[in-house]
PLY file of the C-alpha trace (Angstrom):
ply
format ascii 1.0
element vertex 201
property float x
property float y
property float z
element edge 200
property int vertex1
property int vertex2
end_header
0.00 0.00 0.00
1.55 3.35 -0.91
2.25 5.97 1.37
-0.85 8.26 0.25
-3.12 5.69 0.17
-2.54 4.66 3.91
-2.45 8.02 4.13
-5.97 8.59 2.81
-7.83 6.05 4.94
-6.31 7.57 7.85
-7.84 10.44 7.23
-11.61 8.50 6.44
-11.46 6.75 9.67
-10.43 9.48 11.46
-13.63 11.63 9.61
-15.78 8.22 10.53
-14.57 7.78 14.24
-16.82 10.46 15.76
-19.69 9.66 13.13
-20.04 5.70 14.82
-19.06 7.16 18.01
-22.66 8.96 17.88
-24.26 6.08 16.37
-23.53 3.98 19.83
-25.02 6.33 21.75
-28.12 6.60 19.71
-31.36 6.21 21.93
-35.01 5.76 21.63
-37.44 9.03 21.38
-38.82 10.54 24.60
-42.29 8.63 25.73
-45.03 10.53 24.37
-47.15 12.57 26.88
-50.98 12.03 27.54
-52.90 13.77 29.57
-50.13 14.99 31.76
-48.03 11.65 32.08
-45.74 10.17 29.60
-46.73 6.97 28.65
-44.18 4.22 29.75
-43.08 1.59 27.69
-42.96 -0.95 30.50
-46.66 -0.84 31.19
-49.42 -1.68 29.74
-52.27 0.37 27.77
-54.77 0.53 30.57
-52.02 1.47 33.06
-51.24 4.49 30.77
-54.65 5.61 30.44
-54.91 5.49 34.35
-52.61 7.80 34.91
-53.76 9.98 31.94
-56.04 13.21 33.29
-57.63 13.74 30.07
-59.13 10.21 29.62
-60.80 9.59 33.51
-64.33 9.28 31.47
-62.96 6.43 28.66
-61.46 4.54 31.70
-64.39 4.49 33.82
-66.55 3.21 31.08
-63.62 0.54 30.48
-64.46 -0.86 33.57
-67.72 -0.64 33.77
-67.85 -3.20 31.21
-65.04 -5.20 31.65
-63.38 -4.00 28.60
-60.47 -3.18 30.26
-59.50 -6.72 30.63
-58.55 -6.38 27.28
-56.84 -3.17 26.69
-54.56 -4.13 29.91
-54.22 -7.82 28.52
-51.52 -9.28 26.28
-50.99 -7.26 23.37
-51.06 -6.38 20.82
-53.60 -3.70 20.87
-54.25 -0.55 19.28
-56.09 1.90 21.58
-58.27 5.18 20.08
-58.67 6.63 23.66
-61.60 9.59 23.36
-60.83 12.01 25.67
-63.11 13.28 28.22
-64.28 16.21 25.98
-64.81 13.65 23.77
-67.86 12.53 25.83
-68.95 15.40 26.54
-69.45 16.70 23.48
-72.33 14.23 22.49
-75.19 15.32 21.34
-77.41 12.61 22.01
-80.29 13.34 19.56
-77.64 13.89 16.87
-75.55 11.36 17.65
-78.26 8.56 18.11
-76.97 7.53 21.60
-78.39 4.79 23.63
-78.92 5.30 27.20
-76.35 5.51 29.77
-77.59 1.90 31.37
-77.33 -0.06 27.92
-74.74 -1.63 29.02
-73.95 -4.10 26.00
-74.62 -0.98 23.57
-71.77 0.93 25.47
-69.52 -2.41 25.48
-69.80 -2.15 21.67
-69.09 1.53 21.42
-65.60 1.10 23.19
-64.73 -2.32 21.29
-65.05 0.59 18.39
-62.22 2.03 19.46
-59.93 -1.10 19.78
-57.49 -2.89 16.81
-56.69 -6.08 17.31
-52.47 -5.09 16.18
-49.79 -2.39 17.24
-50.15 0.00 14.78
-48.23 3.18 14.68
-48.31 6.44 12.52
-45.78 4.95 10.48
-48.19 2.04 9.61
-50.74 4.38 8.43
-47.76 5.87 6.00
-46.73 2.51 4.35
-49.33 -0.02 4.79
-53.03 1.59 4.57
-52.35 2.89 0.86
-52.13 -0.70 -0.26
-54.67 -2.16 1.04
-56.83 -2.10 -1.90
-56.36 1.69 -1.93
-58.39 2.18 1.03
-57.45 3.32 4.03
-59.13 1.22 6.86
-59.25 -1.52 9.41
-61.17 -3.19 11.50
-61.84 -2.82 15.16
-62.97 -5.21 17.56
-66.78 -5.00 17.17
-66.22 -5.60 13.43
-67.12 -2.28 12.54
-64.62 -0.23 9.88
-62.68 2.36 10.78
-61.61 4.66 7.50
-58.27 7.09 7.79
-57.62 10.12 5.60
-55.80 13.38 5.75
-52.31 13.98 7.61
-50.85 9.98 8.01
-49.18 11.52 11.17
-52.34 12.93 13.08
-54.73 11.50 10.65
-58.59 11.92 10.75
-60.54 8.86 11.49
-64.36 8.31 9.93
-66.50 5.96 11.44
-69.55 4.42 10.06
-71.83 6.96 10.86
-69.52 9.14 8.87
-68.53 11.16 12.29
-64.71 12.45 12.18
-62.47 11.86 14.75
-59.25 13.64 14.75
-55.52 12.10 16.17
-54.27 14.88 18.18
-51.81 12.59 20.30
-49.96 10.02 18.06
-47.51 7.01 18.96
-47.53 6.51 23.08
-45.75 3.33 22.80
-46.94 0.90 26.30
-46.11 -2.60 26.63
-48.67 -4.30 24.88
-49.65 -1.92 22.16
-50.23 1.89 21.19
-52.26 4.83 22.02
-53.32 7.30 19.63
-55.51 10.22 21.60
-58.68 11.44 19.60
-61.17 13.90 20.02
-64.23 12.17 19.26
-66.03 9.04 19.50
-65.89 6.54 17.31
-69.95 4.99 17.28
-71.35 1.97 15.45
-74.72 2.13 13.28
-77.71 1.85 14.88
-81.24 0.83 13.40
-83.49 3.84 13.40
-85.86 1.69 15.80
-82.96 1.48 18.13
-81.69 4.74 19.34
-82.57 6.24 22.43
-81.97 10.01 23.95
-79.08 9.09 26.43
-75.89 9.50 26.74
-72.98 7.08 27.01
-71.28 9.03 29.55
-70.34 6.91 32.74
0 1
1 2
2 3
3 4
4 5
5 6
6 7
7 8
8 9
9 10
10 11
11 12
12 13
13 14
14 15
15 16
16 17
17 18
18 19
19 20
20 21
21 22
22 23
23 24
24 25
25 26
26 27
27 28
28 29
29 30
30 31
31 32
32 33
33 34
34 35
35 36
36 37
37 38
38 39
39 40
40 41
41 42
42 43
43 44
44 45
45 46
46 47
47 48
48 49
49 50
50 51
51 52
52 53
53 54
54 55
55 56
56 57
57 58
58 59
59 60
60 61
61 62
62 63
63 64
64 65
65 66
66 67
67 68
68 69
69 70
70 71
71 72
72 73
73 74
74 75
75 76
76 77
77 78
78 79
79 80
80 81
81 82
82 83
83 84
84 85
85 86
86 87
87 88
88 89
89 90
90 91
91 92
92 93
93 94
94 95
95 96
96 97
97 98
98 99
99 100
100 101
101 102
102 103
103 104
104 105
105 106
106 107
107 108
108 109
109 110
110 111
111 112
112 113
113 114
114 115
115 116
116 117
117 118
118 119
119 120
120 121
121 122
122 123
123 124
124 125
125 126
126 127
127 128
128 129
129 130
130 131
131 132
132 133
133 134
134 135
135 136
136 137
137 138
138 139
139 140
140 141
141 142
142 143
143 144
144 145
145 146
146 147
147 148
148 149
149 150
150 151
151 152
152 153
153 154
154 155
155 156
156 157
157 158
158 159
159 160
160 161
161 162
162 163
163 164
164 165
165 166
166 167
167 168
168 169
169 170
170 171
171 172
172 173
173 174
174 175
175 176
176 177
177 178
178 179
179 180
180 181
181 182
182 183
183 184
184 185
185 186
186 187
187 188
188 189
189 190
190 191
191 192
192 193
193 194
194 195
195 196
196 197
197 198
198 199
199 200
């Protein structure tokens, strides 16, 4: 090897040394913060949304049902978590809201906002635009849940055609994700079947 050569890739390591230096120390992004309390990624879902302030309305209606068995289960689980302005901004006459004391009609509302898989704002990037060209999946009562707009705090339709916005994307737990959104996500209901109450715990 000549002299410049050696010469020359003294010079590249020495110009790649602090480069892979940084690399080792790389580390993963801050936990993302809901309602007051970044979400750890060491417990589960249901813990997270405990210790949330903004969500004391979803969680209480999680156990009233039992539905939080599953969101603090094994994993993995995607979790639209309504906040508590969510709830209260129901109109029950325009949203076609059973009473508060349906409890199997409230069991299916939250189901609504459950997937079945971990799926992050990066998923909606890559893998909703090929699935047929449409942009949904489906939650745990079966119903479809449609995703346009922004892939990073996209806007979800449900199949009353209501919007819910993402306006906290990504909290990473142990057994799934959290994406915060200001609505609630409802399932049809037969003209026959809707009531003037709210779903409000």
């Amino acid at each position: 090897m000549t002299h410049s050569r050696r010469r020359a890739l003294s010079i590249l390591g020495a110009l790649m040394a602090p480069a892979l230096g940084a690399c080792s120390f790389y580390s993963d992004p801050p936990p993302v913060v809901i309602g007051g309390t970044a979400v750890a990624k060491d417990r589960s879902a249901m813990a997270a949304l405990r210790a949330s302030a903004d969500h004391g309305r979803f969680v209480a209606a999680l156990d009233a049902t039992g539905v939080a068995e599953t969101v603090d289960g094994i994993g993995p689980i995607t979790v639209f978590a309504p906040t508590d302005a969510a709830f209260e901004g129901l109109r029950p006459k325009r949203d076609a809201v059973r009473a508060v004391d349906d409890a199997e009609f409230l069991e299916q509302i939250l189901l609504g906002h459950l997937v079945r898989a971990r799926l992050t704002s990066e998923d909606f990037v890559e893998d909703f635009p090929q699935l047929n060209g449409k942009t949904k999946v489906f939650a745990l009562n079966g119903q479809v849940i449609q995703f346009e707009g922004d892939p990073k705090l996209p806007r979800l339709t449900d199949l009353r055609r209501r919007i819910s916005t993402v306006t906290v994307a990504d909290a990473i737990a142990a057994n799934g994700v959290i994406h915060v959104v200001d609505n609630l996500l409802l399932p049809q209901v037969a003209k026959a079947e809707r009531g003037t109450g709210t779903v409000a715990p």
